[in-house]
Backbone as a ProteinNet text record, in pm:
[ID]
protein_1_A
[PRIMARY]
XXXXXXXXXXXXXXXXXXXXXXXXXXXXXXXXXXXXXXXXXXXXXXXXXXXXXXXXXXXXXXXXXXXXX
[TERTIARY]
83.4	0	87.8	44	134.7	108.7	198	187	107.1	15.9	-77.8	-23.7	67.4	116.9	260.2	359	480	490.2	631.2	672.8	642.2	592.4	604.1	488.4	471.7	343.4	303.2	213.9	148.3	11.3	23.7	-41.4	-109.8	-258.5	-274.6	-242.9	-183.8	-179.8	-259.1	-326.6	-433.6	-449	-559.7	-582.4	-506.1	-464.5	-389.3	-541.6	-572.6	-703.4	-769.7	-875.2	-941.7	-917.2	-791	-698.7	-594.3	-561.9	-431.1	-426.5	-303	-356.6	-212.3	-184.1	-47.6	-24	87.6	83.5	250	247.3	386.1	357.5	522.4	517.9	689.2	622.2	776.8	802.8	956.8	953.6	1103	1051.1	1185.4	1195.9	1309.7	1353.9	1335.6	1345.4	1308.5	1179.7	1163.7	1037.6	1001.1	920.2	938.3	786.9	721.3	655.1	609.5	487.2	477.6	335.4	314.4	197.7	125.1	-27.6	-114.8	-226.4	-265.7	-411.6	-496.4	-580.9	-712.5	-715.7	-802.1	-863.9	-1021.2	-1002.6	-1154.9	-1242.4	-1222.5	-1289.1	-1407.2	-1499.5	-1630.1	-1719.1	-1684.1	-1785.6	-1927.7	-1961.7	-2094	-2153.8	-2160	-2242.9	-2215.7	-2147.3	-2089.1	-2017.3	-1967.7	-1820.9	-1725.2	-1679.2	-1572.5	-1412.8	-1309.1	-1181.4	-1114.4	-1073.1	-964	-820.7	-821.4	-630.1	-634.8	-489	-409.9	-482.2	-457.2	-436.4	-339.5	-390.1	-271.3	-196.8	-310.5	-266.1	-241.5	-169.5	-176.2	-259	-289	-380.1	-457.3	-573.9	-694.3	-790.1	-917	-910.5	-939.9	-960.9	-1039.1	-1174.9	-1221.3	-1384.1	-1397	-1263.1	-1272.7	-1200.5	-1143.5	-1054.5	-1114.7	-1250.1	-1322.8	-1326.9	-1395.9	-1434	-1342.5	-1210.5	-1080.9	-1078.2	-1091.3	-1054.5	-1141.2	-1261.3	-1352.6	-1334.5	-1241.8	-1266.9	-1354.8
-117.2	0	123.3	240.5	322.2	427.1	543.1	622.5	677.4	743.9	862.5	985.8	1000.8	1081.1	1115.1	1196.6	1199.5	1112.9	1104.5	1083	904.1	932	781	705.6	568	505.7	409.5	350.5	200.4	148.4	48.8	-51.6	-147	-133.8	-250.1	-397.1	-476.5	-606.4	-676	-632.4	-678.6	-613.7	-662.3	-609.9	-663.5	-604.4	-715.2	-707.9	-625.2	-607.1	-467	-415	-353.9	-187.7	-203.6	-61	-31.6	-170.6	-169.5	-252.9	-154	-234.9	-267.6	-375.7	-379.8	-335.4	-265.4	-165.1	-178.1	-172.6	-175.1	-15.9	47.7	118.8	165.2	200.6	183.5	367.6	395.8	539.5	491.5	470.6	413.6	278.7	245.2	36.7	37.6	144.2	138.8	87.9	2.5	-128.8	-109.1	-95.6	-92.1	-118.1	-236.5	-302.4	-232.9	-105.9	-33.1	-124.2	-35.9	-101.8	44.8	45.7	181.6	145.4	280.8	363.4	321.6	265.3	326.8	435.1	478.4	644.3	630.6	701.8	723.2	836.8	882.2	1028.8	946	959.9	901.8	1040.1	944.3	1062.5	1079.2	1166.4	1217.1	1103.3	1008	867	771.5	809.6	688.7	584.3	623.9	521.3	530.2	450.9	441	476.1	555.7	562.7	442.6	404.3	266.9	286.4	446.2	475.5	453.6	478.8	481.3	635.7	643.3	739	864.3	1002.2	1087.2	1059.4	1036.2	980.8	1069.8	1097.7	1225.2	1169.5	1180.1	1323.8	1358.9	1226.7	1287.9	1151.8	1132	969.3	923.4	795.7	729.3	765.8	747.9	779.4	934.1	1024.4	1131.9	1093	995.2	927.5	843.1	750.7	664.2	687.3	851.9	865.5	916.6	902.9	938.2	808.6	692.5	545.1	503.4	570	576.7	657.8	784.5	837.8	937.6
0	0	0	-82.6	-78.9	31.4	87.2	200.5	130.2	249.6	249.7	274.8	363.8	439.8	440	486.6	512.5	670.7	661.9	818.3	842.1	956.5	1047.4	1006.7	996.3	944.9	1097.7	1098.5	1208.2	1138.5	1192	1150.2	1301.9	1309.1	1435.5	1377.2	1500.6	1486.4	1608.1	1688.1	1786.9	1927.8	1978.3	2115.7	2207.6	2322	2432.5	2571.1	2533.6	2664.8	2580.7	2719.1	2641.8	2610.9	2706.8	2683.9	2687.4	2638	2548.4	2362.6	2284.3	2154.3	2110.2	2083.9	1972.3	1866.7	1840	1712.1	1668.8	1506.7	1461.9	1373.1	1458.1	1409.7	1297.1	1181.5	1108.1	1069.1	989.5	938.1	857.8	732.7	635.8	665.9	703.5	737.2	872.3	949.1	1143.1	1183.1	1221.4	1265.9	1446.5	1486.3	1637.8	1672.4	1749.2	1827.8	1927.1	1932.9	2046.9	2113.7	2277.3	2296.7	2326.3	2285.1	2276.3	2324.6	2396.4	2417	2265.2	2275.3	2114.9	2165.2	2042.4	2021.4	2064	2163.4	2196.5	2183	2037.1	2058.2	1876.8	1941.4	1855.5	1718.7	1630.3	1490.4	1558.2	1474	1526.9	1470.7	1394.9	1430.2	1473.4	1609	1709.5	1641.2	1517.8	1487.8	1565.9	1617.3	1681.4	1589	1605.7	1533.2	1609.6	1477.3	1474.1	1531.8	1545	1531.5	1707.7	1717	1898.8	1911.6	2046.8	2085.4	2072.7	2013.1	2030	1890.3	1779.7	1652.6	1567.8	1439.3	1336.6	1229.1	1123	1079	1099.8	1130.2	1147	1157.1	1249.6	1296	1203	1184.2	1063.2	1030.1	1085.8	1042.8	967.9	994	929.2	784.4	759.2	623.9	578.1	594.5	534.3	382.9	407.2	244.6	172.7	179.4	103.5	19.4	173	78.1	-60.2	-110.9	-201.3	-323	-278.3	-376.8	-445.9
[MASK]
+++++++++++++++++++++++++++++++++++++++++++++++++++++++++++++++++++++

């Protein structure tokens, strides 16, 4: 998949509980295994954002309709 963005990328790889999430995070060949907060700040139709906590650009539910087009 190609970047969206400049800078640092992540990717979830699962929950460890319900407030904590496993996350790989890379920037070029640098790889690093963090553990995160979700994002708990909800769209005005109670979608939940997929990203960590304290995430850049902007949550998912505000990027849904980018992925469309």
């Amino acid at each position: 998949m190609d970047a969206t963005h400049d800078g640092p990328h992540a990717d979830h790889l699962g929950d460890i509980d319900r407030d904590t999430q496993l996350w790989v995070q890379w920037d070029g060949d640098h790889y690093e295994f963090v553990r995160l907060s979700p994002c708990n700040d909800p769209a005005e139709d109670d979608d939940a954002c997929t990203l960590f906590a304290g995430h850049d650009p902007g949550h998912s539910w505000e990027m849904r309709d980018l992925l469309h087009g």
